[in-house]
LUMNU-813177 format. One line per 10 residues: number of its first residue (from 1); their letters; for each residue x, y, z of N, C-alpha, C, O. Coordinates in steps of 0.05 Angstrom, whole numbers. Example, Ala and Ser with C-alpha at 12.3 -4.5 7.8 and 13.67 -1.06 7.14 Angstrom:
BEGIN
1 = as = 264 -114 156 246 -90 156 264 -66 156 285 -66 169 | 257 -45 142 273 -21 143 258 1 157 268 23 161
This chain:
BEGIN
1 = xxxxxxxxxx = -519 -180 134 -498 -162 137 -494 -158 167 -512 -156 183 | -470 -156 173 -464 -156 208 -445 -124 208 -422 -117 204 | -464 -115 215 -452 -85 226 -447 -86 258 -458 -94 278 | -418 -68 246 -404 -68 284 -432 -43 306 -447 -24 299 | -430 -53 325 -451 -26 344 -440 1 356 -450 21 366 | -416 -8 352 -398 14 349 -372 23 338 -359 2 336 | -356 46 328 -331 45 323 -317 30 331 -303 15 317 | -316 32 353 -299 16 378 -298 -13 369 -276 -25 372 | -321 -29 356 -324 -53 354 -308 -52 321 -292 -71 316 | -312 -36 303 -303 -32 274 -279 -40 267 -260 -25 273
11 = xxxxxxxxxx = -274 -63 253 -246 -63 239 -238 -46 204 -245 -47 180 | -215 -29 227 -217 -2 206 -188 1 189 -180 17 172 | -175 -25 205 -150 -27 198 -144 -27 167 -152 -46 154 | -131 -8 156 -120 -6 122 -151 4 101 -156 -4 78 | -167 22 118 -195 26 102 -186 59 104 -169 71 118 | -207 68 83 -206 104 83 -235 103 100 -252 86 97 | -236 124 119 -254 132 138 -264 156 134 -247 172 125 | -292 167 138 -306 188 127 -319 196 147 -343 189 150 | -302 220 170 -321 221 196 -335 247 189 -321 263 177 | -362 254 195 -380 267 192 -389 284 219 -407 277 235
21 = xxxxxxxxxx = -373 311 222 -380 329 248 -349 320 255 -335 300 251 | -346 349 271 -323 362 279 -320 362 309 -297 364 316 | -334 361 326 -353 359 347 -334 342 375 -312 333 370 | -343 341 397 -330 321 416 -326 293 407 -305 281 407 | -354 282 399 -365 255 390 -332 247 369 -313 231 370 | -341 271 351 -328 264 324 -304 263 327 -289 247 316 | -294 283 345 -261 280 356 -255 248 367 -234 236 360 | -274 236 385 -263 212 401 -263 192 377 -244 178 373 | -290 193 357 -289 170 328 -266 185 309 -259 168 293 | -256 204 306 -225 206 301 -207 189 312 -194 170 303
31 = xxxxxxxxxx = -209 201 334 -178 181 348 -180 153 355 -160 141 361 | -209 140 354 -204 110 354 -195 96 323 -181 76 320 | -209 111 304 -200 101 282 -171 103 270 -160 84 259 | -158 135 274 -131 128 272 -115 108 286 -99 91 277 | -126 116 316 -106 91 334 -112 66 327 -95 50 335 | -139 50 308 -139 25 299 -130 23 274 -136 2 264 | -117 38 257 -108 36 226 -116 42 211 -113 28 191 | -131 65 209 -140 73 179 -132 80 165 -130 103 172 | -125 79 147 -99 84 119 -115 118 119 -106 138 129 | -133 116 108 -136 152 111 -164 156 131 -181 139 136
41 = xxxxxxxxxx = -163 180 139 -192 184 145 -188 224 132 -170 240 130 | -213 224 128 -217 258 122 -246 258 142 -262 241 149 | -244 284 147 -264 305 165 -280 330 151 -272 350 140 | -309 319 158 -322 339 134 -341 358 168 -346 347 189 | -345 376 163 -372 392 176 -373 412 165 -352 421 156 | -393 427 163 -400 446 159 -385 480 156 -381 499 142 | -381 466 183 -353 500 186 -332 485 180 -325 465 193 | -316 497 152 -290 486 153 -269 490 169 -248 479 162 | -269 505 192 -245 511 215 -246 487 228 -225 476 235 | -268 479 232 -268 466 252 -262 433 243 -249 416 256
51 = xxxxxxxxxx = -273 429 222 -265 406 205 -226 402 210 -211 386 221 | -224 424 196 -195 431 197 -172 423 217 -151 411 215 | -185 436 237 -168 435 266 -170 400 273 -149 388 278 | -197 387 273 -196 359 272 -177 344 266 -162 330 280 | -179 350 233 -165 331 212 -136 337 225 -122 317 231 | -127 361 229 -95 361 238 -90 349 257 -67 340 254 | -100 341 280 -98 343 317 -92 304 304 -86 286 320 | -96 301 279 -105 260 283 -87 254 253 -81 232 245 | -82 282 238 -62 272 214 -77 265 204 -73 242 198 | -107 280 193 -127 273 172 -126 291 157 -109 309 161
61 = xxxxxxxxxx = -144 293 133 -148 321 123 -180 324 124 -196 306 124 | -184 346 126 -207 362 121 -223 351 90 -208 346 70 | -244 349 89 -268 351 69 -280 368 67 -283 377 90 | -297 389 44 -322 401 39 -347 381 37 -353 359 27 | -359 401 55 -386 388 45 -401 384 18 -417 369 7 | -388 405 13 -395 408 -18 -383 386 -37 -388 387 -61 | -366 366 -25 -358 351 -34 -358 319 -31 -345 301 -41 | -387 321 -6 -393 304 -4 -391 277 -7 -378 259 4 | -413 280 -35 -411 254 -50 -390 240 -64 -386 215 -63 | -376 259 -78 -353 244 -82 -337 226 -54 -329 203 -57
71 = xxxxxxxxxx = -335 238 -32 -324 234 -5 -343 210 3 -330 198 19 | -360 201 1 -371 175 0 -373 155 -18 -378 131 -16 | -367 171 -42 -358 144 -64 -328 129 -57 -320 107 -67 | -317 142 -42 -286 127 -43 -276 125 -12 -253 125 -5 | -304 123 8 -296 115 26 -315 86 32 -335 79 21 | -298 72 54 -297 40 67 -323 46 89 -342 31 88 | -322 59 100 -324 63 123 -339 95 130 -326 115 126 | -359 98 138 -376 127 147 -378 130 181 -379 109 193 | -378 148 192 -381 146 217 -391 183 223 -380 205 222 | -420 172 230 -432 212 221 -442 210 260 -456 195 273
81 = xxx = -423 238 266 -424 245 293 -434 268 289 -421 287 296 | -469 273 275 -477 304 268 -500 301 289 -507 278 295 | -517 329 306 -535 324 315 -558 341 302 -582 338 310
């Protein structure tokens, strides 16, 4: 299996994206994945404000955590910016 070493390297073009943390990190792996094509991405953390404010600033939507798993069954693609 050949995993990219970074987003940056990731072809994300027409995949659903599952970024994990709301955070600086998670803001920049937001915006490279929209700006490379991701048909969807959603934003999960902890505090849903902040999830929230993410998902809007990139035209995503927000996730619960509580909803995790389902949120990994139907995504391509994970990218966890938690510390």
């Amino acid at each position: 299996m050949n995993l990219p070493r970074s987003v940056r390297d990731a072809d994300v073009a027409g995949k659903r994206v599952l970024v994990l943390g709301a955070g600086a990190m998670a803001g920049l792996a937001t915006a490279t994945v929209a700006r490379r094509g991701a048909t969807s991405i959603a934003v999960a953390n902890r505090t849903a404000g902040n999830a929230d404010r993410l998902a809007q600033e990139y035209a995503a939507r927000s996730a619960s955590l509580a909803d995790l798993a389902a949120e990994l069954e139907v995504a391509d693609v994970v990218v966890s910016c938690t510390g």
